[in-house]
N, C-alpha and C positions, 0 to 999 in steps of 0.2 A: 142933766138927764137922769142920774141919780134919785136924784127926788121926784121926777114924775115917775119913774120907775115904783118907787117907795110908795106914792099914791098909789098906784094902778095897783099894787100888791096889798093894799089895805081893802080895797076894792073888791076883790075876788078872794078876800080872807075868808068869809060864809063858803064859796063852793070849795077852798080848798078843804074846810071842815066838813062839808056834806061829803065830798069825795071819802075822808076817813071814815066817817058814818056807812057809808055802801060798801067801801074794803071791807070791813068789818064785819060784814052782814057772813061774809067766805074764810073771815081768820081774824076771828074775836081778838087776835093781838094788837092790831091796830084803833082800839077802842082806849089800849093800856100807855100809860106813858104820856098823856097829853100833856101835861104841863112844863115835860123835859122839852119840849115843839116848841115851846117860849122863852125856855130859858129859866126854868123854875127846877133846881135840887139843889140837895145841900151841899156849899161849898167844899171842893176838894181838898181834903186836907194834903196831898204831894202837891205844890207848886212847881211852873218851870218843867211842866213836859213836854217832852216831845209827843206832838201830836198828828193822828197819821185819821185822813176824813175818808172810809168811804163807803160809796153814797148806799149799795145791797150785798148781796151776798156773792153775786159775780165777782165785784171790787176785792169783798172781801179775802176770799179764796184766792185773787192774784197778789194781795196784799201783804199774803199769810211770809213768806219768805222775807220779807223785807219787816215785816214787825218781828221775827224774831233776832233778824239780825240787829236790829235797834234795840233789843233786850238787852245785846251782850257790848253794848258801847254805851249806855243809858240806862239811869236808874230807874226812871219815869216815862211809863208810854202812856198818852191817851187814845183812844180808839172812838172815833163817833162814826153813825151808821144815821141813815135816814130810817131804815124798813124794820120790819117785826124779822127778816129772814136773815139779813146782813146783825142784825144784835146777837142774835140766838146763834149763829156760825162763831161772832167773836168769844160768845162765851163759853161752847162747846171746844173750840183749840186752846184758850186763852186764860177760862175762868177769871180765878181774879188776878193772874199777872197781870193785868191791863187795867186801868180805869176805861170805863165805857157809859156811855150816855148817849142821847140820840143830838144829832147836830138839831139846832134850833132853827123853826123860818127865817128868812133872811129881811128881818125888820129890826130895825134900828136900836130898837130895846129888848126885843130878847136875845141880839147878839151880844149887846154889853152885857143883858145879867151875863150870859153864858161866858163870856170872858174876864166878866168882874170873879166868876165860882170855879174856875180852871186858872187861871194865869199859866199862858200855856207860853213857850220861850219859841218852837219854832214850828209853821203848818204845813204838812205833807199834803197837799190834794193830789187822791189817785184819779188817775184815768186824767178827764177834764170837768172839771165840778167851780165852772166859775159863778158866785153870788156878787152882788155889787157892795152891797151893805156889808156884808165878811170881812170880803177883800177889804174895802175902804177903811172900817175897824183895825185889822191888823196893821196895815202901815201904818193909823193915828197910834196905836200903839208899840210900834217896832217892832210886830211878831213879822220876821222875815214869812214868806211863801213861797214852799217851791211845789211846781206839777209834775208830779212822777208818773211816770209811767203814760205820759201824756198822748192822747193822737186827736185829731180832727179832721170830721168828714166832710168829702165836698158838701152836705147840704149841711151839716155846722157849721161849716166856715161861711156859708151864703148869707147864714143867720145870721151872726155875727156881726159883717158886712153890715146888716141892712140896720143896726143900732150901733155903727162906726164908734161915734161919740163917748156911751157906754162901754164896749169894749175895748179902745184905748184906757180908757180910766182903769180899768180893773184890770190889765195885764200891764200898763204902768205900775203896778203896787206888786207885782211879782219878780221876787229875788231870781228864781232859776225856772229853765224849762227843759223836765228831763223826754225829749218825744222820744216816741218809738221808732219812726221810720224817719229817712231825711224827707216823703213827701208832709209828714203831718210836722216835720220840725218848717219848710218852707211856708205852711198853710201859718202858720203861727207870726212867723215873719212878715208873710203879705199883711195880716193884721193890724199892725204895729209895733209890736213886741221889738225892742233892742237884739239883733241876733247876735253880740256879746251873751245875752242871756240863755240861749237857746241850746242845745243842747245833744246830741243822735246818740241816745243810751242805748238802745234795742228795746224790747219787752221783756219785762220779768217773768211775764209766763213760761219762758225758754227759763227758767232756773228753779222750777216748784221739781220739787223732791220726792218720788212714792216712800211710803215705810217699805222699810226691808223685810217685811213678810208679807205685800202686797202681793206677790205672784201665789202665794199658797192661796191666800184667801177667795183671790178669785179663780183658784182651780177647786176648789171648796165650793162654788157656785155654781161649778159648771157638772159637779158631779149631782148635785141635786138637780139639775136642767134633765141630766142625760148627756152623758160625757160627750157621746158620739155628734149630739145636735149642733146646725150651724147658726149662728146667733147673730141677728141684727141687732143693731143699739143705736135708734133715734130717739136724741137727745135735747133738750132745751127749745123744746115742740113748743109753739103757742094756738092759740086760738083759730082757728080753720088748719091749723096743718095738720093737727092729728089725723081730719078726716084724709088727708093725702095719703099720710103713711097708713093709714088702713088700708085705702084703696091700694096700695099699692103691697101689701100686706098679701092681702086676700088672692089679690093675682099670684103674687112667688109662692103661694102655700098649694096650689096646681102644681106648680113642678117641683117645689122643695116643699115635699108633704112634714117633715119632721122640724121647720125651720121655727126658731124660737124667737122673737121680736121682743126687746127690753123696749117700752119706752115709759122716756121721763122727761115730764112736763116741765117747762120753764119755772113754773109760778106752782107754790104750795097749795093755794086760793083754788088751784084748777085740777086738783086732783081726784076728786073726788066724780066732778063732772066726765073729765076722762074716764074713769073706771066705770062709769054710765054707761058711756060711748060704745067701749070697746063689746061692754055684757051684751049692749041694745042689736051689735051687729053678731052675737054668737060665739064670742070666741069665749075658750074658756080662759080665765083670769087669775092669777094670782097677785098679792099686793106685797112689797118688800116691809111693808111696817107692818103686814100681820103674821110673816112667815110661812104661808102657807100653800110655798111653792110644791109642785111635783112634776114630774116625768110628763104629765097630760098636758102642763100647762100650755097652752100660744103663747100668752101674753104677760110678760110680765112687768107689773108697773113698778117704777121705781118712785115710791112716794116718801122716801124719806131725805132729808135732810146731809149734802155733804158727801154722798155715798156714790155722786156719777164718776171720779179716776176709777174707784173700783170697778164699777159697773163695765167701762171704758175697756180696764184691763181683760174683762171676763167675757167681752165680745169678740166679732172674727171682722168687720166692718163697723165701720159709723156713719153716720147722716147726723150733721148738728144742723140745728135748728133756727127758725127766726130768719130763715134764709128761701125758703119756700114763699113766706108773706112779705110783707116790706116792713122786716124790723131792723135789717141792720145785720143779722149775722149773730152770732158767738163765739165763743173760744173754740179756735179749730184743731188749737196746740195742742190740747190734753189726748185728744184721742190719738195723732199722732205721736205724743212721744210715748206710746205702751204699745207700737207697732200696727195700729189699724190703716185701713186705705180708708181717707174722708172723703163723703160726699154731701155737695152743700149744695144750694137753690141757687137762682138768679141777683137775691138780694144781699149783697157783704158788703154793702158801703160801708158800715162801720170796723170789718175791719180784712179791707179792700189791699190792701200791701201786704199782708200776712196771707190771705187764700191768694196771691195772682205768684208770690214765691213757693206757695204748696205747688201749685201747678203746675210753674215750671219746673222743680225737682221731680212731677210727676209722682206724686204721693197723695194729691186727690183727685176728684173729679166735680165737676160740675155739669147739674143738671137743671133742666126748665121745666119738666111737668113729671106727672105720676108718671108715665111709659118711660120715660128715660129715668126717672129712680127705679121700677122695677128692673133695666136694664143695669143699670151701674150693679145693685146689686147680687142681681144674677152673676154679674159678671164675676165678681169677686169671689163668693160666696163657693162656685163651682172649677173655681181653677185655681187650687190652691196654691201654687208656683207663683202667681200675677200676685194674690192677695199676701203675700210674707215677700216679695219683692218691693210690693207697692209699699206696705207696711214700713218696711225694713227703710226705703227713702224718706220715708216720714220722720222715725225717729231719730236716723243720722242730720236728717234736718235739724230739728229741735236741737241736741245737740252740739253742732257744731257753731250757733246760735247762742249758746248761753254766754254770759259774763255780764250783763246787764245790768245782776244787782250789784257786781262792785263798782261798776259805772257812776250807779246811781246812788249807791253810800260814799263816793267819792265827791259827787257834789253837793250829796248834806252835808258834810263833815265842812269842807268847804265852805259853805255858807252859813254853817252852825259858827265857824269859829272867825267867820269876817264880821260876825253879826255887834255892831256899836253896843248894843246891849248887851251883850253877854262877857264884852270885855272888863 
């Protein structure tokens, strides 16, 4: 199955390259770097690192705690990214304490160049980032794999399922599985995966860190808003949802005339379009990459890079995103653990055991259309007793929640030092 796999992916090689061609057309980034996609830069002069894959900038950001803890037990980290947004994150925390290059297509030869120009000793995949050829690769080579931070949703797991074949072979070749939840450690097992292998770490999003002047800087923000004003923050919006939180915008701005709306688009590629949107419908605008927030502002968009904990902290509510459309959801955690009440949409299959535990602790809400988001946050927004109650269970949640990453540095180390080659 492998190798018609490997066909079919030589096959639709042209639209995976027209695709970078049209990305590109919104973030000239993705035009740069093509040959790192095959497996082509100059070999690494550190051998033997530890190597941590993940796939954007969401990864990244959950990553970040667990790459610096492998700073201070490891001489050598490697970092690969697929995106132009997950590179430019590794190299704004990381510079050059990390080697970084983009993980290569999952085709048979530019996986070996890329492992003949790294010789890397052991593979971190965040989140679930299964490739057949990868995986297949490392085990012909003894690079143990482990998946950190792992989860699987009912419709990945269906997926999965229905190329049985394939997916036995590539979780065959995986040393450890660190999941998140015991349902996404079972989905893993119905698979086939050895449940010796398997794992119930928690999520390392429960252990990301603020800096210690992060409460000044976002009262620093708020004094440029207008100290007094109530601030939404919908975040990680995709495509049709912005028009929801408009519309639903437009409505609360009738009863909370002074109410200030952060939003920040998922995708860098769509920023530009959003600040369209919001101008097309009247509101007055500000953009975080040009500074040139004031007291009038409605809207202000968060177009930069890295900057939504702050944003997060510097709000009174949140709405994540990707959960209005059918994408799966976002990280629910961040805005809970800096004390806001979350409200998410009808769509978290991806990450379905983390909002159904918000819930129960009654620290979010969930909503189905624009009238119940204007509602959620009305709610919040004007009862401020409910909204630093609701808050306050949030981030005893998170919280009480952390230990994860020593969880999960405990079965690298683990399987760093059972590893036949390393001995």
């Amino acid at each position: 199955m492998r190798f018609i796999y490997t066909f079919l992916f030589y096959l639709i090689l042209p639209l995976v390259l027209l695709r970078l061609l049209w990305r590109g057309l919104r973030a000239r980034a993705y035009w740069q770097r093509w040959l790192e996609r095959f497996g082509f830069f100059p070999p690494l002069l550190v051998q033997q690192s530890v190597w941590i894959h993940a796939v954007s900038m969401g990864e990244v950001q959950a990553a970040v705690p667990l790459i610096k803890a492998l700073q201070s037990r490891f001489s050598s980290i490697l970092v690969t990214t697929m995106t132009p947004t997950g590179s430019q994150r590794v190299r704004e925390i990381f510079g050059d304490s990390v080697l970084h290059v983009y993980l290569p297509y999952d085709l048979p030869g530019s996986v070996s160049r890329f492992l003949r120009r790294t010789q890397p000793c052991l593979l971190i995949l965040m989140e679930t980032e299964l490739w057949p050829n990868l995986l297949f690769a490392c085990q012909q080579r003894k690079i143990p794999v482990i998946l950190a931070n792992a989860r699987l949703s009912a419709p990945s797991t269906a997926g999965y399922k229905r190329i049985a074949g394939l997916t036995q072979q590539m979780l065959g070749s995986v040393a450890a599985v660190a999941a998140q939840t015991e349902v996404d450690a079972a989905r893993f097992i119905e698979l086939g995966i050895d449940k010796t292998k398997v794992h119930v770490t928690g999520s390392i999003k429960f252990d990301s860190r603020l800096p210690a002047n992060f409460s000044e800087k976002a009262k620093v923000l708020r004094r440029q808003w207008g100290i007094e004003r109530p601030v939404w923050i919908a975040a990680s919006t995709h495509d049709g949802e912005e028009e929801l939180v408009l519309n639903a915008f437009s409505q609360l701005k009738l009863e909370i005339r002074n109410l200030l709306l952060l939003l920040v688009p998922r995708h860098p590629e769509r920023f530009n379009r959003v600040a369209a949107l919001c101008q097309q419908r009247g509101f007055i605008l500000a953009r975080r990459s040009k500074g040139d927030v004031n007291t009038k502002t409605e809207i202000y968009l968060g177009d930069t890079m890295g900057d939504l904990p702050l944003l997060y902290a510097a709000g009174d509510v949140a709405f994540v995103g990707g959960s209005l459309v059918p994408i799966g959801g976002h990280n629910l955690l961040e805005p809970a653990a800096v004390g806001l009440p979350v409200i998410m949409g009808p769509y978290t299959f991806e990450c379905e055991e983390i909002c159904r535990r918000l819930l129960e602790a009654e620290a979010a809400q969930r909503v189905s259309n624009t009238e119940q988001l204007v509602q959620a946050v009305k709610k919040y927004l004007t009862d401020t007793k409910l909204q630093q109650e609701t808050g306050e269970k949030g981030r005893l949640f998170v919280q009480r929640n952390q230990g994860a990453l020593e969880r999960l540095l405990g079965i690298i180390i683990s399987v760093f030092n059972s590893c036949d080659k390393l001995k």
